[in-house]
N, C-alpha and C positions, 0 to 999 in steps of 0.2 A: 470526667469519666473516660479511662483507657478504650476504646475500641478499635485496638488493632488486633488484629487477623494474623493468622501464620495459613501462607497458601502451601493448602499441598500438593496441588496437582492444578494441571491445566488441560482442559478438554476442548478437541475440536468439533465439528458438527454440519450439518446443512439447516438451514434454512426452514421448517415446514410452510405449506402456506396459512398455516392456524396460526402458528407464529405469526410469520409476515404481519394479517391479521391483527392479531392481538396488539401489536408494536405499534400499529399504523392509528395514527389519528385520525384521516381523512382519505378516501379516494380519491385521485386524481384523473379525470375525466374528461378534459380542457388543455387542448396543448397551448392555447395561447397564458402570459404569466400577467400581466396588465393590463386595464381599460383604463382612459382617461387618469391614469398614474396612479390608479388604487391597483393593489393587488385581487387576480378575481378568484371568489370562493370554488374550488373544484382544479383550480388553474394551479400551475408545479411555483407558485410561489403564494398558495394560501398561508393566509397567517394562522393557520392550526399550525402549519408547520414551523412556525418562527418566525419573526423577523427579522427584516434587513437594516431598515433606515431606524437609525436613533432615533425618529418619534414614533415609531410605532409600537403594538404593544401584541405579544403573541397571545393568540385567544387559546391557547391548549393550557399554559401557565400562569399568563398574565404579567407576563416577564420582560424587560426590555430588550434589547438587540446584545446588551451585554450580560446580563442574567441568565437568558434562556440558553440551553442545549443545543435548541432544535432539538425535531419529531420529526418520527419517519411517517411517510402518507405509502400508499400503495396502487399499484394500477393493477385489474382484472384483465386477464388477457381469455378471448373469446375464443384462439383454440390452444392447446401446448405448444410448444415450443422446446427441443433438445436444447440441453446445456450444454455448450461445445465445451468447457474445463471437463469435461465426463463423458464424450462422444466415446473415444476409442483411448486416447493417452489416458493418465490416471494420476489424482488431483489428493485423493484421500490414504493411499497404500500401492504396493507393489501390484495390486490386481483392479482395486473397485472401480468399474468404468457400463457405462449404458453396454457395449458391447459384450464385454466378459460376463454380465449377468445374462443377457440374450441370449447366448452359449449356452447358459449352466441352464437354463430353464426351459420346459417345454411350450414352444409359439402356439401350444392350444390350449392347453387345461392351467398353465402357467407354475406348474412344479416341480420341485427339483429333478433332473432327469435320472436321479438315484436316488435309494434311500441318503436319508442323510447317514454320515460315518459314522461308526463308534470311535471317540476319542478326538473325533472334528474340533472340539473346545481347548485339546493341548496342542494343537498344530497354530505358530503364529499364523494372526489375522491375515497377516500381507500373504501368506501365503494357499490361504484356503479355495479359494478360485481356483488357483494351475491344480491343487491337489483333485479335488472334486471332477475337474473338465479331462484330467486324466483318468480317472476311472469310469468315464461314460461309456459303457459297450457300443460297438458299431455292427449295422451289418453285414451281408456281403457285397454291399457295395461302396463300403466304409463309409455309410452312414451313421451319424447319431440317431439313440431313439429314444424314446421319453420311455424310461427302463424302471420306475418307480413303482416303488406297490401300490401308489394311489395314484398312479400315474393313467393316460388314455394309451401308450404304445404307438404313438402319432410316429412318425421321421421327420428328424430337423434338416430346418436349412443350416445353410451358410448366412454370413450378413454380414453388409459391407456398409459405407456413409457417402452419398454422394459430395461434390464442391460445392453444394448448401446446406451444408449438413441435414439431410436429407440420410433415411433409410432405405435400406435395401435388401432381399432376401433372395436367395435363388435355390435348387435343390439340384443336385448332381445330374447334368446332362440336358439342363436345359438352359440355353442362351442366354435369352430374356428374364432380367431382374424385375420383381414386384416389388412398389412401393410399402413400405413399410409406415403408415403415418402413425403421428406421436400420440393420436390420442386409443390408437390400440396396446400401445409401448404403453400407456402411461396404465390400464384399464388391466392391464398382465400385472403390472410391476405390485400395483394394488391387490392382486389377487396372491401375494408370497405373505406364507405368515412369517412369524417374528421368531421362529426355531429353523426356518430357513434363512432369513434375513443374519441371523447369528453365523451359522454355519456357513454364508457367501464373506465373513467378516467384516460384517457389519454391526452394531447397535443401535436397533430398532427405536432405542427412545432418544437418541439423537439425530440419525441416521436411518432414512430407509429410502429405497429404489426410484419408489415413484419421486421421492423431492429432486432426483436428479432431471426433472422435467419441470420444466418453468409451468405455472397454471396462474400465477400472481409474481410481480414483478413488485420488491420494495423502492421505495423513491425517495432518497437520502435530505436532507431538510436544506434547504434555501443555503444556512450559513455554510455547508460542505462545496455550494456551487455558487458562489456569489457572482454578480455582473461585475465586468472592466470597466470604468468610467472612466471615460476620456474629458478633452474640450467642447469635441464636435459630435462624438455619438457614446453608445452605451451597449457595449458587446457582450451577449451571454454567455455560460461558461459552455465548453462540450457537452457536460452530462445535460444541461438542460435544451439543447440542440438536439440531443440523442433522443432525449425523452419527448418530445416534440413531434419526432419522427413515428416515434413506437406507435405514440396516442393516435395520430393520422388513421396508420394503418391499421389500428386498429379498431377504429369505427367503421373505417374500409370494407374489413372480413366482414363484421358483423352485416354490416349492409349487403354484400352478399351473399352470407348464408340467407337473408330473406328474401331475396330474388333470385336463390336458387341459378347463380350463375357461377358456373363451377370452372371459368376459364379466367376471369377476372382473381375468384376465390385462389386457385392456385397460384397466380402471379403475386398476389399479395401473402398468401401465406412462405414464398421466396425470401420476399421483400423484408416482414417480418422477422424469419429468424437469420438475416443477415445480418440486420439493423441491431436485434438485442446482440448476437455475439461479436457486432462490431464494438459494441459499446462497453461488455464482459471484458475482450480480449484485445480487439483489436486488429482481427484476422483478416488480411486483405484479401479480395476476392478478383482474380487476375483480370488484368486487361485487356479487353476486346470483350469483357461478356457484357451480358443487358442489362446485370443487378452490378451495380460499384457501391463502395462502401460510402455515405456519403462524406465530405468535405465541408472545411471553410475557408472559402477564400484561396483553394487550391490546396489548402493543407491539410492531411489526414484530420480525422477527431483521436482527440486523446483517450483512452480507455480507463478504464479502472484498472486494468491490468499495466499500462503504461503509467498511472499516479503511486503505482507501490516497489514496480520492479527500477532495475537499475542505478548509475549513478544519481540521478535527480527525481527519483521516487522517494517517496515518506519515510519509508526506512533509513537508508543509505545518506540521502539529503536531508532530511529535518530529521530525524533521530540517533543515529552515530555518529556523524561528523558533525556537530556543533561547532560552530565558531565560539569564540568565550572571551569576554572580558580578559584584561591583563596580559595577552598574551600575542606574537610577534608569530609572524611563517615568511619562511624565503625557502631557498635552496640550499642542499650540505655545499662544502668545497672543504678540501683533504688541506690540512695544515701539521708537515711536519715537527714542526718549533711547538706545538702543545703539548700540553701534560694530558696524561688520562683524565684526569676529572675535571679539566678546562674546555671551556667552550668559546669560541671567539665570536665577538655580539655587531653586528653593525653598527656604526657611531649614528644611521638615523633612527635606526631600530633604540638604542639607548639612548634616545632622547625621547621618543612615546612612551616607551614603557618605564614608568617612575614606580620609587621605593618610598613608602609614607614611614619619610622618620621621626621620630618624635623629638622633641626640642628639650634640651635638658641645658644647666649651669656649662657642659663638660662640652659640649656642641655648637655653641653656640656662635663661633667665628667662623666654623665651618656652613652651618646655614645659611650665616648672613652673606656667604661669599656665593653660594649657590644662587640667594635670590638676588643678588645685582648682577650675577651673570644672564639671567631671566630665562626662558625656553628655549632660545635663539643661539645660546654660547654654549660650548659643552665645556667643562659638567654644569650644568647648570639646575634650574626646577622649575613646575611649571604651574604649580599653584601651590597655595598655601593654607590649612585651616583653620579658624582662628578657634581654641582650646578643643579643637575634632568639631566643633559645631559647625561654622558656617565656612564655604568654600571659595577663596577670592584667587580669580585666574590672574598671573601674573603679567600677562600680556596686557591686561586691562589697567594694569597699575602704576603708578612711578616708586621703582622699587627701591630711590633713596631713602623713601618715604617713611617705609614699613619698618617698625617696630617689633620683634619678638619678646614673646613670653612663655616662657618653661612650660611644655605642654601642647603649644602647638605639634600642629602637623604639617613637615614641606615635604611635597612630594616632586622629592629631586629624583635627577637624573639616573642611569645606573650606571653605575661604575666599577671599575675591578674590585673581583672578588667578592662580587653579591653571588647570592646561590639563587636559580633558575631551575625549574623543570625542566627537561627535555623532554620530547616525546614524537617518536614516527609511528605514525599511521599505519595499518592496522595495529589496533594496541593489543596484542594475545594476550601478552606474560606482563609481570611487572617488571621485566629488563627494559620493556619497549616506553619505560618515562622512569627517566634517571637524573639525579640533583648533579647540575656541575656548578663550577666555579666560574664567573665572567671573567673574558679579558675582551675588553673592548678594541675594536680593529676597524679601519676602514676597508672601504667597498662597501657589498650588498648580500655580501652572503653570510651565510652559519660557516664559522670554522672550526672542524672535530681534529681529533685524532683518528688515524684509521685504524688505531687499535681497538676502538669503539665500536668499528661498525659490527662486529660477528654479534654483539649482544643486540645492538636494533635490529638486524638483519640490516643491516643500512648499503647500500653502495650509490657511487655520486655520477648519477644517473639523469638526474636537473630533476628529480621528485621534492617536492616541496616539503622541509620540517617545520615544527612549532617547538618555540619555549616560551613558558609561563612565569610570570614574575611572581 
C-alpha cells in the first residue's frame, strides 16, 4: 500500500503545557538517575522514558534500547519562570517577544490598549506589534493609556528585564523600578483573548502569550542524553546535569513557599530561572556576581542552544556536511598544465578510492596485472569480488594465487581518465559538484584549473575540497 504524503506546508509553534502534558509519559520528581544500578521510577532516566542498556526493556513500549524512540517525561515547576529566547529579542517574527506584548497591553485589566484595527488581518504578522504600539495615544506627559473601549484608562509603565531575567516596570518620574514577577505576567497574558492574540500576530491554536512562560518544563528521553563511559568512571551528559539542578531547586521553592520564608524564596527563585535559561541558551551570567551558571569540571554546560547552532551543532555537523563513503577531501592548488574538465588526484588519494570493474574475456590481462600489483603498487587493486558476492581483501591473499572468472568484481586503483565528482562546500547551484576527468599526480593536494574556480566560487585559500568516485 502507497502511503506517501506530499507536504504542503510547514508550521512552527510553542509548546503549551497541555501539550508538554499530553507528550510526557512520566513526571520527573527525583534529580538523582540510579540506585544500586537500577534506574529509579521518577528519576531523569526512568524507563517510561526508554532505555539505555541492551537488556533493558522500556516500560512505555516494551521496546528494546534499539527499537524504542524514547519518551518525553516532564517536570512541574512550582513558580513561572520567563523564557529568555522571548524576553525582549524575538524568536517567532520581527516583533513577538514577553516585552512587545507588555507594551501593547494594559498592566491592569490586560487589553489591548486600543481598539483592535480595521484591516489588522492584511498587515504582515511580523509587523502588527510596531503597527498597534504606534497608534497608542499618549498623555500630556507622553504617557501610554489603556485607550480601549473595553478598556479601565489605567497609565502604562515602561518595562525593562533585569541580569536575571527578572522584570521590571517604572512610570514617568519616579526612580525606583517595581518588580514585575512572572506569575502576574503569566495571569495578564491568560487573560488576552484569541481576536487579540491574532491581531498582536500570533495564532492562538499554536501560539499564545502566556506559553512564552515556562510553568512545565519537557525532559527529553534518556537516548537524547546518554552517559560517557569511560574505564574508570561514567560521566553524565549536560542536559542531565542541568536537569539535576532545576529538580533541586525546585523542591527548594516549594519548601519555602511552606515556610513562608520569602528571603531564601527569592534567592532560589534567581537561581532557578538562571539555571533553566542556562540550559535553553546558554547565557552566561558575568563574573563577580553570587549566581554563576553552573559548570563541569570548569567547563561551561553545553546548552540546547549550543547542540543546534554553529559549526558542530546538528544541523551544520550531522545534517549538511556529511562525510560519505567513496569519497576523498584535501586542499585545491592551481595547476596550469590542466584542461578544463581535468582534475589532478593524488596518487594516495587514488590508491583508496577504487573503481569496481567488472571482469570480462576483453579485460582480463589488465586485471590480472592490477591484482599482482596488489594495494601497495600503483595502479594497483585492493580487493576483489568473487561473481559480486563475496569480498576477499587482497592484502590478505597471495595474489599469484588467484584465478579470474568473467564477472568478477576488482576494485582497482583510479587511474587517468576516470570521471569524479567534484564538489566545494557550500553547495548552492548545481555548478558547485561538477564531473571531471582524473589525471593522477603526486603530492597531496586536488589540482584544478583556475578557470574553474568562478563556477565553485573556489579560490586557493587552504579550504578543503571533496571528489567522489
Amino acid at each position: 500500500m502507497d502511503i506517501s504524503r506530499r507536504v504542503e506546508g510547514l508550521r512552527f509553534g510553542i509548546l503549551s503545557p497541555k501539550e508538554i502534558k499530553d507528550m510526557s509519559v512520566c513526571e520527573v520528581t527525583k534529580p538523582l538517575t540510579y540506585e544500586n544500578g537500577v534506574p529509579i521510577s521518577g528519576g531523569l532516566n526512568d524507563l517510561k522514558m526508554g532505555p539505555i542498556d541492551k537488556n533493558e526493556l522500556c516500560q512505555s513500549c516494551w521496546q528494546d534500547s534499539h527499537a524504542c524512540p524514547g519518551h518525553f517525561g516532564h517536570i512541574d515547576l512550582v513558580i513561572p519562570v520567563f523564557n529568555v529566547q522571548f524576553l525582549s529579542n524575538t524568536r517567532m517574527g520581527s516583533s513577538v517577544s514577553i516585552k512587545n506584548i507588555l507594551e501593547s497591553i494594559c498592566i491592569v485589566c490586560g487589553k489591548l490598549l486600543i481598539d483592535i484595527p480595521d484591516g489588522i488581518d492584511k498587515i504582515h504578522y511580523k509587523k502588527r506589534i510596531a503597527y498597534i504600539k504606534s497608534r497608542i495615544p499618549l498623555n500630556e506627559n507622553k504617557m501610554k493609556v489603556c485607550a480601549s473601549s473595553f478598556g479601565c484608562g489605567y497609565l502604562q509603565p515602561s518595562y525593562s528585564f533585569g541580569k536575571y531575567n527578572e522584570a521590571f516596570y517604572s512610570y514617568s518620574g519616579r526612580e525606583s523600578k517595581v518588580r514585575l514577577r512572572p506569575e502576574y505576567v503569566l495571569n495578564l497574558f491568560s487573560k488576552i483573548d484569541n481576536d487579540t492574540v491574532r491581531a498582536l500576530g500570533m495564532n492562538p491554536d499554536h501560539a499564545r502569550p502566556e506559553w512564552l512562560i515556562f510553568t512545565r518544563l519537557p525532559v527529553p528521553p534518556p537516548a537524547l542524553r546518554p552517559a560517557i563511559k569511560s574505564e574508570t568512571a561514567k560521566h553524565e551528559d549536560d542536559l542531565v546535569i542541568s536537569f539535576e539542578q532545576i529538580i533541586k531547586i525546585n523542591k527548594q521553592i516549594a519548601t519555602a513557599l511552606q515556610q513562608g520564608n520569602q528571603k531564601v524564596l527569592n534567592w532560589h527563585e534567581q537561581l532557578l530561572n538562571v539555571y533553566i535559561n542556562a540550559m535553553i541558551s546558554g547565557k552566561k551570567i558575568a563574573t563577580g556576581d553570587a549566581i554563576v551558571a553552573f559548570s563541569t569540571g570548569g567547563k561551561p554546560i553545553k546548552s540546547i542552544k549550543d547542540r543546534l547552532m554553529n559549526k558542530d551543532g546538528r544541523v551544520r555537523g550531522n545534517l549538511s556536511g556529511k562525510r560519505v563513503d567513496f569519497s576523498g577531501r584535501t586542499v585545491i592548488t592551481p595547476d596550469p598544465t590542466l584542461a578544463l574538465d581535468q582534475i589532478g588526484i593524488p596518487i594516495d588519494i587514488a590508491m583508496n578510492l577504487t573503481f569496481p570493474e567488472i571482469v570480462t574475456e576483453d579485460n582480463m590481462d589488465e586485471m590480472y596485472r592490477y591484482i599482482y600489483n596488489g594495494p601497495n603498487k600503483y595502479p594497483g587493486a585492493n580487493s576483489i569480488k568473487d561473481q559480486g558476492v563475496r569480498e576477499l581483501l587482497l592484502k590478505h591473499l597471495d595474489t599469484s594465487k588467484i584465478v579470474l572468472k568473467p564477472g568478477d568484481i576488482v576494485e582497482r586503483h583510479m587511474i587517468d581518465n576516470d570521471v569524479v565528482l567534484f564538489n566545494r562546500q557550500p553547495s548552492l547551484h548545481k555548478m558547485s559538484m561538477m564531473a571531471h576527468n582524473v589525471k593522477v599526480l603526486p603530492e597531496k593536494t586536488f589540482r584544478m584549473s583556475v578557470n574553474a574556480c568562478t563556477q565553485y566560487n573556489a579560490d586557493f585559500d587552504g579550504k578543503s575540497h571533496c571528489c567522489q568516485q
